[in-house]
N, C-alpha and C positions, 0 to 999 in steps of 0.2 A: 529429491524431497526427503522429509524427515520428520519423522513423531512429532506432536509438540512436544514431546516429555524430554525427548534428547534433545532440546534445543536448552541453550543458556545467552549468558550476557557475551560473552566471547566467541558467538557464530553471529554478533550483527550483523557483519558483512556480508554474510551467508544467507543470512533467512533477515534481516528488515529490525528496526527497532518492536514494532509492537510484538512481534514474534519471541523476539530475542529476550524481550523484558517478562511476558508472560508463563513463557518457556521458564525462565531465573523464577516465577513464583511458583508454579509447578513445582520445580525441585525443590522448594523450602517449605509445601506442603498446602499449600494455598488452594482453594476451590476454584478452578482454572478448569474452562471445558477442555476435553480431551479436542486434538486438533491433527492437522497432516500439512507441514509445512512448504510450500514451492520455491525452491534458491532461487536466488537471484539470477543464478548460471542461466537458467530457464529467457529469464528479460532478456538478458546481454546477450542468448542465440537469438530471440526475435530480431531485436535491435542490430545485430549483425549482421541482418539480411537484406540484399537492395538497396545498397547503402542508407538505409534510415537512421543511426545515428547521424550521419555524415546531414543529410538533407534538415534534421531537426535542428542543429548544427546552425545550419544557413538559417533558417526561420529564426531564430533568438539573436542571429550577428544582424537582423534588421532589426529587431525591435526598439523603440522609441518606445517607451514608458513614461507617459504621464497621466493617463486616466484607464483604469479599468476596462474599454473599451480596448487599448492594443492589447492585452492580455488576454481578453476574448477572443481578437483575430489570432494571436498567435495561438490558442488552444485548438480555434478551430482547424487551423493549417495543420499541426501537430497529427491532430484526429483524424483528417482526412490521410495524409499520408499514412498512419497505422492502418488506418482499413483497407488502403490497395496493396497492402502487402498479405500474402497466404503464409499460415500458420505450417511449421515445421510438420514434418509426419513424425518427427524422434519426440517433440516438444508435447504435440498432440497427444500423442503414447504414453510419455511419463503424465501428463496433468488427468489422465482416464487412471492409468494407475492409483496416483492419490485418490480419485475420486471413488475407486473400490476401493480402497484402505480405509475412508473413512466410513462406510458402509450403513449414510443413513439415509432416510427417504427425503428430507429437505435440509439443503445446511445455507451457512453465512461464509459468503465467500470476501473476506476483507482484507486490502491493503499492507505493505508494512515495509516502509521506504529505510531505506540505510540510515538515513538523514534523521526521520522522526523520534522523537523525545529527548533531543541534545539538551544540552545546559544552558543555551542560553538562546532555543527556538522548540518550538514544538511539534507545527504541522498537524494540531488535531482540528477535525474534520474538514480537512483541505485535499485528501483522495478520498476516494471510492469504497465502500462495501455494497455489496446486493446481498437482502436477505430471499429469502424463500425461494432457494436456487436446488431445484429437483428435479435435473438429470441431466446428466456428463456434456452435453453439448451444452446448454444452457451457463454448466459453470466453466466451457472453454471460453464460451463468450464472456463470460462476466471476469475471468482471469485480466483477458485481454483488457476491457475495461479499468481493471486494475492499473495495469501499465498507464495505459495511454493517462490516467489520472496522476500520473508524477507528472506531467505537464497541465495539470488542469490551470485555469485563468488565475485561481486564488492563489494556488501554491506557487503560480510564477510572477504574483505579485508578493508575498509577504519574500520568498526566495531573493525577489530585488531588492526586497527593503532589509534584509539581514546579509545578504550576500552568501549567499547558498549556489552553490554552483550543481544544478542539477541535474546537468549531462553528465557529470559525475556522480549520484548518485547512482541507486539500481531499485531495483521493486520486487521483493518479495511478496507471494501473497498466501494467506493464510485459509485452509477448509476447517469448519467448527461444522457440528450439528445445529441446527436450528431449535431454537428454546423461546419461547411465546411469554414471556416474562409482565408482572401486573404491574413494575415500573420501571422506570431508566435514568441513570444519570451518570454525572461524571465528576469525578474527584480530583481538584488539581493540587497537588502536593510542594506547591510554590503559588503565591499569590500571583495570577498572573498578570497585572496591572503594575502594582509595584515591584514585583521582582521578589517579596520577604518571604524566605524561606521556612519562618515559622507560623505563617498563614497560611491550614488547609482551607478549600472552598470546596464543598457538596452542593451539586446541582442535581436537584431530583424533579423529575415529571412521573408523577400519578397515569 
């Protein structure tokens, strides 16, 4: 794991696109919550365990993609296999560590896939965040959620329709302190319909 502050655009591999890009505004001075990053290293020992890359593997070499519905069964295949596998005691250890480095009484525990914010896909809100996650077992659980969401049904549907190979992928996941905010939205800095690059879109909810 790693500060958000030391994180940049050249540890995506490492710590996940949202990570990696937040971390890049951090160092340029931006109002970015203080954060405690989980490497990818972290997934790829889960994923090493009991052959489960190998079995998630076999789940996606059947799938037949034509409605929303296989993409469902494969998440849920997916899901079930994560959860009869037991969490590392090394993996357990370091994800308690960040969670006293971050040292507050509720945080956001959210996603951040190697894959997310490319040039020509995006992947937002197609994984997982849990907000109001207050205390170390609760955010091992919601980690784990994390992962298992780089196979969610959405992300292995737009994944086939751009060709995203996501067993190649990996899933960082990001700890922030939890902030109770009076609105929310999102800024895409490419029109995402057309494609024109000098069409920003603000979406704000009150």
């Amino acid at each position: 794991y790693r500060s958000l502050d030391q994180v940049a655009l050249e540890d995506l591999s490492e710590f996940g696109g949202k990570a990696a890009r937040l971390g890049e505004a951090m160092q340029l001075g931006c109002p970015v919550l203080p954060g405690v990053v989980l490497s990818t290293e972290l997934f790829r020992r889960f994923m090493g365990q009991g052959g489960l890359q190998g079995e998630i593997a076999s789940i996606l070499s059947t799938l037949q993609p034509s409605t929303l519905l296989h993409f469902q069964a494969a998440e849920w295949a997916i899901h079930e296999a994560f959860r009869v596998r037991r969490m590392p005691d090394e993996v357990a250890r370091t994800i308690r560590e960040a969670w006293a480095l971050l040292n507050c009484s509720s945080a956001l525990v959210r996603s951040s896939a190697t894959h997310e914010h490319g040039p020509r896909h995006t992947f937002v809100g197609q994984h997982e965040s849990y907000l109001s996650v207050s205390s170390v077992d609760a955010a091992i659980e919601a980690v784990v959620g994390c992962w298992m969401s780089l196979f969610s049904a959405k992300a292995l549907a737009y994944a086939h329709r751009f060709g995203v190979d996501l067993l190649g992928s990996a899933m960082a996941v990001l700890l922030q302190p939890m902030i109770f905010p009076t609105a929310k939205g999102m800024l895409f800095t490419v029109d995402p319909i057309s494609g024109n690059p000098d069409t920003f879109i603000l979406e704000v909810q009150e």
